[in-house]
C-alpha positions as CSV (number, residue, x, y, z in Angstrom):
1,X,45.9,147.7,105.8
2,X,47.6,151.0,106.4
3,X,43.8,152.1,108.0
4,X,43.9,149.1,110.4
5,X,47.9,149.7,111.2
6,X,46.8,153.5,112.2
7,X,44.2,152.2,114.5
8,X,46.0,149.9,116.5
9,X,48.8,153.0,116.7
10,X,46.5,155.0,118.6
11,X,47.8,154.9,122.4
12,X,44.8,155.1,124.4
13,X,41.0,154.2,123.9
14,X,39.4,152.1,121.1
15,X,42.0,151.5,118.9
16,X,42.6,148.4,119.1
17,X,39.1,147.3,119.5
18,X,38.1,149.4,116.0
19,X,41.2,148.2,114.3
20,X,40.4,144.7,114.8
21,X,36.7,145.2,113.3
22,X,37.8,147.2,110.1
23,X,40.4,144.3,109.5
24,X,37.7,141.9,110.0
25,X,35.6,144.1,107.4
26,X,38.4,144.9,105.2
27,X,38.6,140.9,104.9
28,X,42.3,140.3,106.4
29,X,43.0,137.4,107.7
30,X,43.5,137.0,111.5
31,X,47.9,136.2,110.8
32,X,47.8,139.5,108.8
33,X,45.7,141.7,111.7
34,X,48.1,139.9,114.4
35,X,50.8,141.1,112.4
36,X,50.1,144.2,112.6
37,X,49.4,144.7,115.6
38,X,53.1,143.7,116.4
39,X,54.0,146.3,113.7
40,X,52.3,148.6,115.7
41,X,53.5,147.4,118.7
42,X,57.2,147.5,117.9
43,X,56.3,151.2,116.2
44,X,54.9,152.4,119.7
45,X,58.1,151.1,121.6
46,X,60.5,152.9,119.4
47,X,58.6,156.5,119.8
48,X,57.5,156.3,123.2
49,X,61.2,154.3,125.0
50,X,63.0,157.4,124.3
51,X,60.6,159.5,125.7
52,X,60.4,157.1,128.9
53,X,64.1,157.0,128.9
54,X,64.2,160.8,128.9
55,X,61.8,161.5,131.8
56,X,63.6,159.1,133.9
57,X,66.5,160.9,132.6
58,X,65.4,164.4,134.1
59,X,63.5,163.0,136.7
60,X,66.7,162.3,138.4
61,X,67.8,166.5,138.2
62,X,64.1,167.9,138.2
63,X,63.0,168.5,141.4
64,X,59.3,168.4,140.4
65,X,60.0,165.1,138.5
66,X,61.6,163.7,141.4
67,X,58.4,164.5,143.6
68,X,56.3,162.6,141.3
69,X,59.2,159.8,140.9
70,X,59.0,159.5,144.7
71,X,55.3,159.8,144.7
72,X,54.6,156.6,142.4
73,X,56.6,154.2,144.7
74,X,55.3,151.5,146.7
75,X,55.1,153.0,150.5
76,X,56.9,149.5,151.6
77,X,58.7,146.4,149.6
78,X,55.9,144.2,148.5
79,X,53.0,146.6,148.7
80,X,52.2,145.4,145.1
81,X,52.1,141.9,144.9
82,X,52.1,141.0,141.5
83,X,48.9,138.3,142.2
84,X,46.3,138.2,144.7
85,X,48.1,135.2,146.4
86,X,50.6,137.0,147.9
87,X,51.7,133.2,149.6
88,X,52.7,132.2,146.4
89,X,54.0,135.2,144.6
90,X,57.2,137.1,145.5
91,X,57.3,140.6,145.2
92,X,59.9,142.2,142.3
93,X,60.9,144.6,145.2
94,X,61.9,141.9,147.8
């Protein structure tokens, strides 16, 4: 299990993807590799939150930070619409 858990905690790329086969190989039942996915899950939220928290944190005293802060907004409210019908979807900055 602990193999499977390790490959699911990998942030980026085919983690999740390889975890699922070796669980599948391993024999574990589909509950068991669903739950630990969430293990993992929960595990990347506490070690990456802070982090997130922290960069918002100095983004707000960092000039350089603030560039890219600024940088990464929509140019307008509702330049993102959150579905391709904008008709039907509201905007979360309207």
């Amino acid at each position: 299990m602990v193999p499977v858990l390790m490959l699911f905690l990998l942030p980026v790329g085919g983690g999740i993807p390889a975890g699922v086969l070796l669980a599948h190989a391993k024999g574990l039942a589909w509950p068991m590799t669903t739950g630990l996915y969430f293990v993992s899950d929960v595990i990347l939220a506490l070690a990456f939150e802070p982090v997130l928290r922290l960069l918002v944190a100095w983004g707000r005293k960092v000039p350089a930070l603030a560039r890219v802060t600024a940088a990464m907004k929509p140019p307008w409210p509702g330049a993102w619409p959150i579905s391709a019908a904008p008709e039907r979807a509201r905007s979360p900055w309207s």
